[in-house]
C-alpha positions in Angstrom: 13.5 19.2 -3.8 13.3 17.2 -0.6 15.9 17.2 2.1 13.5 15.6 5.1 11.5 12.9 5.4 8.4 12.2 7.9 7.6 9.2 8.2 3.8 8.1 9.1 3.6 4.6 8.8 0.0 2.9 9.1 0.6 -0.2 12.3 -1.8 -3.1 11.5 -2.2 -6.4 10.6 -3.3 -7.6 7.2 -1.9 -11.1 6.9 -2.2 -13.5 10.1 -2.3 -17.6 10.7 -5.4 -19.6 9.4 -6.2 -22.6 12.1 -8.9 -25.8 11.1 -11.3 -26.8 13.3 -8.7 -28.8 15.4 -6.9 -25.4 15.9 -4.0 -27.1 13.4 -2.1 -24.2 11.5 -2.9 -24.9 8.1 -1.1 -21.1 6.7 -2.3 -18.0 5.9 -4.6 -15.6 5.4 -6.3 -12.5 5.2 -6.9 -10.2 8.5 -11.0 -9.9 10.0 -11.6 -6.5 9.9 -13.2 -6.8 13.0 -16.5 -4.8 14.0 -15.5 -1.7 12.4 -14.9 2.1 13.7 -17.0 5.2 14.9 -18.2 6.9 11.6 -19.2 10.0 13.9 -15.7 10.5 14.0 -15.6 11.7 10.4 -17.3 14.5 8.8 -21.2 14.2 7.2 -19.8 14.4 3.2 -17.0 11.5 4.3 -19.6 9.3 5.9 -22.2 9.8 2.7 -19.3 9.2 0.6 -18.0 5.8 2.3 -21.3 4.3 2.4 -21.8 4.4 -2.0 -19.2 1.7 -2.1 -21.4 -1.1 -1.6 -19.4 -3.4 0.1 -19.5 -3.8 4.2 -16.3 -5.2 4.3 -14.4 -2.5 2.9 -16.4 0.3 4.2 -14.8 -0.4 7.0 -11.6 -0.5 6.2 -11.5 2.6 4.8 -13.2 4.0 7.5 -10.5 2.9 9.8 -7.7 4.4 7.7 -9.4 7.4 6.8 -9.5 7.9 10.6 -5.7 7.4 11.1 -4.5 9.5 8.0 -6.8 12.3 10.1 -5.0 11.6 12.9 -1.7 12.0 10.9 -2.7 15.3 9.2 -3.3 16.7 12.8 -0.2 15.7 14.7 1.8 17.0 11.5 0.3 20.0 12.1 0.9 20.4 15.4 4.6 20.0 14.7 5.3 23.6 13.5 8.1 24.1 11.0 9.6 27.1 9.4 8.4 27.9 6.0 11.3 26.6 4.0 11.7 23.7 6.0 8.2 22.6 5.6 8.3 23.0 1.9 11.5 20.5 1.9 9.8 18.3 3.8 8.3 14.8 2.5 5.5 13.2 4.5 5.0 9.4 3.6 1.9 7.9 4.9 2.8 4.0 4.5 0.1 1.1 4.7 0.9 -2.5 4.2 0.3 -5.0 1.6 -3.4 -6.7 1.5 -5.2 -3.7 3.5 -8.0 -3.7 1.6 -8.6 -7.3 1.3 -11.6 -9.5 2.5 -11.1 -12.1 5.4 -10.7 -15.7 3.6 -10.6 -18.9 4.9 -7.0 -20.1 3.4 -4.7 -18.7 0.5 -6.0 -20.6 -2.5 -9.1 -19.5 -2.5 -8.1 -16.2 -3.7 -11.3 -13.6 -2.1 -11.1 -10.2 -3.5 -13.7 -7.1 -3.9 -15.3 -6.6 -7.4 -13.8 -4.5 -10.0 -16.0 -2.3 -9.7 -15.6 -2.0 -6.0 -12.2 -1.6 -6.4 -13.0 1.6 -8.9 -15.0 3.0 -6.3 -12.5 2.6 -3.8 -9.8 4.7 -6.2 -11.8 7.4 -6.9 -13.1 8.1 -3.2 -9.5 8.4 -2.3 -8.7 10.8 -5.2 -11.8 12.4 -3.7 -10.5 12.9 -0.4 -7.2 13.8 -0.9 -8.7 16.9 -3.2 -10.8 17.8 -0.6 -7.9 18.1 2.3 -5.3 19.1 -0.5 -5.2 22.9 1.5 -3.8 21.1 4.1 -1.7 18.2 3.1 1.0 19.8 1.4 4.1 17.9 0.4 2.9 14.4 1.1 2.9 11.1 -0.3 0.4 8.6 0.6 0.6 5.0 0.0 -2.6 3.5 0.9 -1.6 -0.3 1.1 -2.8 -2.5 -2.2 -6.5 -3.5 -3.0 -7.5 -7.1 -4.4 -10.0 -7.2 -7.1 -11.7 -9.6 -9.8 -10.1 -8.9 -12.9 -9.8 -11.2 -16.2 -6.3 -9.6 -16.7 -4.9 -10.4 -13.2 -3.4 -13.5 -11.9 -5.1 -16.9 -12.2 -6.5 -18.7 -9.1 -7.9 -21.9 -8.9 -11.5 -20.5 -10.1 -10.9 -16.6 -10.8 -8.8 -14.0 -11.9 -7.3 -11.7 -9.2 -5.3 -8.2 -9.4 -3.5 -6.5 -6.6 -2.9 -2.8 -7.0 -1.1 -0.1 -4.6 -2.9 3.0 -4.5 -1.0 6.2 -4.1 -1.6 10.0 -3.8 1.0 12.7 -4.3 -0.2 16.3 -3.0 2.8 18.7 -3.7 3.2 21.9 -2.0 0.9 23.4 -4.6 -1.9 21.5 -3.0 -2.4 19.5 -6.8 -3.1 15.4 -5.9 -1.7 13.0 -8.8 -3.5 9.9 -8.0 -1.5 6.5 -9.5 -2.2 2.6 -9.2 0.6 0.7 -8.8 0.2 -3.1 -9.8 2.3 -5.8 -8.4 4.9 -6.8 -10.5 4.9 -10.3 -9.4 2.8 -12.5 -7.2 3.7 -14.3 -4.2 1.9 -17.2 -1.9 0.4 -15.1 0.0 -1.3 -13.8 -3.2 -2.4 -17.4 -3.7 0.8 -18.6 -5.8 3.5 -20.4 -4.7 5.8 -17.7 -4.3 8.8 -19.9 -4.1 9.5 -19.9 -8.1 7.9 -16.8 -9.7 7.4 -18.1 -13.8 8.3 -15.6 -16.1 4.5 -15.0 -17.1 3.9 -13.6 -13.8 6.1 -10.8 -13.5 4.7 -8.1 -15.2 7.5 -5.7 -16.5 5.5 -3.2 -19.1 7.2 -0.1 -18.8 4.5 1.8 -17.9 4.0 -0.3 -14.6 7.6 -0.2 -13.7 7.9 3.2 -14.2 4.9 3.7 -12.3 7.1 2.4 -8.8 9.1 5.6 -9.0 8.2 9.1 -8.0 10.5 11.6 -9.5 9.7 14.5 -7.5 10.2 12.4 -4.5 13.0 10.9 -6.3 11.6 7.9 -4.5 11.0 4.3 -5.2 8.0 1.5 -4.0 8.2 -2.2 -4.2 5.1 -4.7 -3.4 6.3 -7.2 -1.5 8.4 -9.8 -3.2 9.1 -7.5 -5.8 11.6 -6.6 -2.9 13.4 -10.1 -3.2 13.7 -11.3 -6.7 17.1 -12.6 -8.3 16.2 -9.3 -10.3 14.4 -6.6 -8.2 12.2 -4.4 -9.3 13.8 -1.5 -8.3 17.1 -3.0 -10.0 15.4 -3.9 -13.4 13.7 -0.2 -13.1 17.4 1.2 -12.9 18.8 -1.0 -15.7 16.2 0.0 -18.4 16.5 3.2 -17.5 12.9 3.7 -16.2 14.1 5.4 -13.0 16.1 8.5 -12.0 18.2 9.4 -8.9 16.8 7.2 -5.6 16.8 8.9 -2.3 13.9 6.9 -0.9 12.9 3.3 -0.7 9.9 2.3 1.0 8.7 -1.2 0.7 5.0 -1.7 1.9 4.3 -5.9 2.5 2.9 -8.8 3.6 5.5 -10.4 4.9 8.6 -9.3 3.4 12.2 -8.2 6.1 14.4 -5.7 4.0 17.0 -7.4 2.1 19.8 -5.1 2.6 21.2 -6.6 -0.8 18.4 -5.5 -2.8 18.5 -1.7 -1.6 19.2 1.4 -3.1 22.6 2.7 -1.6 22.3 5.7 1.2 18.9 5.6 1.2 16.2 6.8 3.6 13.9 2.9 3.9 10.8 3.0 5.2 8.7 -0.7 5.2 5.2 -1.2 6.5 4.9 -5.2 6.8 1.1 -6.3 7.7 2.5 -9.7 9.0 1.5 -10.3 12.4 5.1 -11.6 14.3 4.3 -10.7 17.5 6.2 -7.2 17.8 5.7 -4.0 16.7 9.7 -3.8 15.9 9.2 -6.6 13.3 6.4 -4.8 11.3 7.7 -1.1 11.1 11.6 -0.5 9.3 12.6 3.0 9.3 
């Protein structure tokens, strides 16, 4: 169906060095949201909405990128297209791994939002995607993961923890199909020493593997390490038969170069890596 991509990929930090009190680097961790954004840039219903999730933390956050997938939806736009072109072409709005996670003060402690945040989080999106369906035709958005409490995530030293992509497809009907995405595997900067991955912690149900491909897209996401396993995601998906034709790979991280090894072959790759390296060249592939 698609012939052309846009890419729109979201540029900010979500993982970045964490320093003792004697300024000694002692690894990493999540990114301070900082002081937050200018609600009054957003429409009355938006702002209302926003402020029912409970938590300050991620009000902001989702302030911030609802402001820059705005901005997106107007410079696309402004880039007029014939009719038939604009039906064959893809947008993919790309956000990295751990963008909606709260500042902590090293990796094993493992801070995450409530389930129930999480929920809330999920179904604004859904909510606001529906409302600028009209125009956001032909898109698919890839809002970065969220990390939540959850008994049947991954075990930290004192909780349980779950890390989830959260994607929208709007087709050129204007219909969103909203899917979460969990990580396959965990890594350290989940919290787990991401050097050996035990089998227990790579979760291959086919449902969530087959969740990592869009068929309409004919595209495929991978989280992170699921990128660089002796046995990709991607390539377990295509073994079992839980994916079709691949034209797209886009591989949204903390921390995670593209292994040309490990990618589908002529391929359009788009990565969004929210590991702060000191360039802009080293956090955006395309």
């Amino acid at each position: 169906m698609y012939t052309n991509v846009r890419p729109y990929v979201f540029l900010i930090p979500t993982v970045c060095s964490a320093k003792n009190a004697a300024n000694e680097y002692i690894g990493l961790c999540g990114w301070n949201t900082g002081s937050g954004e200018d609600k009054g840039r957003l429409e009355t219903d938006v702002i209302d909405k926003i402020k029912t999730i409970g938590n300050q933390d991620l009000q902001v956050r989702l302030t911030r990128m609802i402001i820059a997938i705005k901005q997106c939806i107007a410079k696309d736009g402004s880039r007029k297209l014939d009719v038939e072109t604009d039906k064959n072409t893809l947008r993919v709005f790309v956000a990295p791994e751990f963008y909606f996670r709260p500042p902590q003060k090293d990796l094993l402690t493992g801070e995450a939002y409530s389930r129930k945040d999480a929920d809330k989080l999920y179904d604004f999106l859904g909510w606001f995607f529906k409302k600028y369906a009209f125009i956001m035709k032909n898109w698919l958005v890839l809002c970065g993961t969220v990390l939540y409490n959850d008994q049947e995530g991954v075990l930290f030293p004192t909780k349980f923890v779950q890390n989830d992509l959260l994607a929208f497809e709007i087709n050129n009907n204007s219909d969103v199909k909203p899917r979460r995405i969990k990580k396959a595997c965990v890594s350290d900067k989940d919290g787990i020493d991401g050097q050996y991955v035990p089998p227990k912690y790579i979760r291959r149900s086919e449902e969530n593997i087959r969740n990592h491909y869009f068929i309409d897209q004919k595209l495929f996401v991978e989280i992170c390490l699921e990128h660089n396993l002796d046995e990709t995601i991607m390539q377990y998906a295509k073994k079992k038969g839980l994916a079709g034709d691949i034209k797209r790979h886009v591989i949204t991280a903390g921390g995670m170069p593209i292994q040309e090894k490990n990618c589908a072959y002529n391929t359009d790759i788009i990565r969004s890596d929210g590991m702060l390296r000191g360039t802009r060249e080293k956090m955006v592939d395309y």
